[in-house]
C-alpha positions in Angstrom: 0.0 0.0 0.0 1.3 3.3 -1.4 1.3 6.4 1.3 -0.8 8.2 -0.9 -3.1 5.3 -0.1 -3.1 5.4 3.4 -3.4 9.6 3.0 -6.8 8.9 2.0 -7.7 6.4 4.3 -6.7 8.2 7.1 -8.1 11.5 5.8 -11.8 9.4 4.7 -12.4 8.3 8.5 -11.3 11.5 9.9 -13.5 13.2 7.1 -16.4 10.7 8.2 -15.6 11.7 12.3 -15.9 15.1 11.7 -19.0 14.8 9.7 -21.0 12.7 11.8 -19.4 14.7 14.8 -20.7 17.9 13.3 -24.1 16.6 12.7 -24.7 15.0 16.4 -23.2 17.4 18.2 -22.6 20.9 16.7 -19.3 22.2 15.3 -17.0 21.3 18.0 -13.2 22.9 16.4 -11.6 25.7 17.4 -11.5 28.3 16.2 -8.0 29.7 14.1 -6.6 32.9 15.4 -6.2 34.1 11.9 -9.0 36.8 10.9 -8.3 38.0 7.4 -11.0 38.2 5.7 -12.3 39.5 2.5 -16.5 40.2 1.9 -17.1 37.6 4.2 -14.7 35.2 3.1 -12.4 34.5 6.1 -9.1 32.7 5.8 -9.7 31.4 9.5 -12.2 29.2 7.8 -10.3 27.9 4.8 -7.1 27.4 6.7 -8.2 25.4 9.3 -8.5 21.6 10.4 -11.6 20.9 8.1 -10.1 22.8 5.1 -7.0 20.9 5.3 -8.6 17.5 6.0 -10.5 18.8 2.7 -7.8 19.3 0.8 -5.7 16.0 1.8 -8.9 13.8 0.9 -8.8 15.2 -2.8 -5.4 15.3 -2.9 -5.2 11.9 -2.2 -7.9 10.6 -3.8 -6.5 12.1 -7.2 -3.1 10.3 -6.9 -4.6 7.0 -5.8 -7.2 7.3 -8.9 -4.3 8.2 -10.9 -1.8 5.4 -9.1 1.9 7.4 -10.3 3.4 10.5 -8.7 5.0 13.0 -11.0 4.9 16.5 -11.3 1.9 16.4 -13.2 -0.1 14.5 -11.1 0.8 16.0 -7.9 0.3 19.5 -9.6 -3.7 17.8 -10.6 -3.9 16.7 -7.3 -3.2 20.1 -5.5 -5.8 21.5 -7.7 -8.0 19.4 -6.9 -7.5 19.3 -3.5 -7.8 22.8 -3.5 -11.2 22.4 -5.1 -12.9 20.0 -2.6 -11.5 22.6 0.0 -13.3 25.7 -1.3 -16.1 23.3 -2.6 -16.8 21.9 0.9 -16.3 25.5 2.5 -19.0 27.1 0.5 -21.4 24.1 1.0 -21.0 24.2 4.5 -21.6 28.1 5.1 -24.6 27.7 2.4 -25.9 25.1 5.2 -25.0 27.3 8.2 -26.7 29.9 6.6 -29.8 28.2 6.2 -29.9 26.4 9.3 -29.4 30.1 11.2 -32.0 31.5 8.6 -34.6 28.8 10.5 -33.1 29.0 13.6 -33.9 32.7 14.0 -36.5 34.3 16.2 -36.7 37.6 17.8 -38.0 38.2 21.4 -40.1 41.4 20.7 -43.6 40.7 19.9 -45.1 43.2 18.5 -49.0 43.7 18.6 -50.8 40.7 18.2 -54.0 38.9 19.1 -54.2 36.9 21.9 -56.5 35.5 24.4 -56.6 35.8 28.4 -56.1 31.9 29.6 -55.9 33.2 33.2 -56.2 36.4 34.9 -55.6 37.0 38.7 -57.3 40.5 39.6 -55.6 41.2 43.2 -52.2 40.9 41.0 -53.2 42.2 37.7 -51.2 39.1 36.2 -51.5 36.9 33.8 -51.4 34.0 30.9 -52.2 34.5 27.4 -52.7 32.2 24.4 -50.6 33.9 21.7 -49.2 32.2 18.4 -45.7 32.4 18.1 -43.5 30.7 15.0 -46.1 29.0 13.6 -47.0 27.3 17.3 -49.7 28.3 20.4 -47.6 29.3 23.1 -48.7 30.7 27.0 -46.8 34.2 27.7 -47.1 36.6 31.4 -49.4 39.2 31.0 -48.6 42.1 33.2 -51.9 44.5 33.4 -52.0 48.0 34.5 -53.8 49.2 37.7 -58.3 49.2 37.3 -57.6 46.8 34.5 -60.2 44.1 34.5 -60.0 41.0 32.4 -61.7 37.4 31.8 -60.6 34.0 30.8 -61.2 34.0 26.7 -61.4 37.7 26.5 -59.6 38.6 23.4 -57.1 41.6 23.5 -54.2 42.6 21.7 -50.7 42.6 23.5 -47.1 43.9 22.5 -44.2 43.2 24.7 -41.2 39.9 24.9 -41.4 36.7 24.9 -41.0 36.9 28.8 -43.7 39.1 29.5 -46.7 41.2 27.6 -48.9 43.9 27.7 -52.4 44.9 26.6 -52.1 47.2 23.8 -56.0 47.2 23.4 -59.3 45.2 23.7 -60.9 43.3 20.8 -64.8 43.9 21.5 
């Protein structure tokens, strides 16, 4: 076995590790201290343990399809290896993208129907059925002083995901 071979053995199952440790348990590598970056292309990501181990799998996978090393080959093979690293780079910040693109919420809630669940007069506090995301959700409702409500009264409330307030009340 050639050690170009073994290069992309080696560099398949740490490929696979990585992989499977990125998808059950979050990105786990350091980061590099290198922050040069150009229109949010950062060299920090490129030159790091992925992009190398990215660059050694098609590096080595060229010169065992290839089975000779010469100048030419190993020239092919950087290319390529240079290839899978931007290749893999752009496919995983397209994913990272869109995983933060579902991922994202804000906490202000901004007017929106709801209705009182519970209501506790001496403490002018409160539960409200909102929907948030897509999902009904139970939020605090902090009322103001002479402010009477009643389960299933429907009102509008602006506030955080923590707590709301009446903006007005739906008649």
């Amino acid at each position: 076995m050639t050690w170009y071979e073994l290069l992309l053995i080696a560099s398949g199952v740490l490929f696979l590790l990585t992989t499977l440790g990125s998808l059950l348990f979050g990105d786990v590598s350091a980061d590099a201290d290198i922050e040069v970056g150009v229109d949010g292309f950062l060299m920090s990501d490129i030159i790091s343990f992925k992009g190398c181990l990215h660059f050694l799998l098609g590096f080595s996978l060229t010169l065992t399809l290839m089975r000779e090393v010469t100048l030419l080959t190993v020239s092919v093979a950087t290319v390529v290896g240079l290839v899978f690293t931007f290749t893999l780079y752009y496919i995983y910040k397209l994913i990272y993208s869109k995983l933060q693109q579902s991922l994202h919420y804000t906490d202000e809630i901004t007017e929106m129907d709801a209705e009182v669940y519970f209501w506790n007069e001496a403490k002018k506090i409160g539960e409200v059925f909102i929907t948030l995301e897509g999902r009904p959700v139970t939020v605090t409702l902090q009322g103001a002083e002479g402010m009477n409500l009643e389960k299933g009264q429907k009102i509008k409330v602006s506030g955080t995901r923590k707590a709301v307030f009446p903006v007005e009340f739906i008649v």
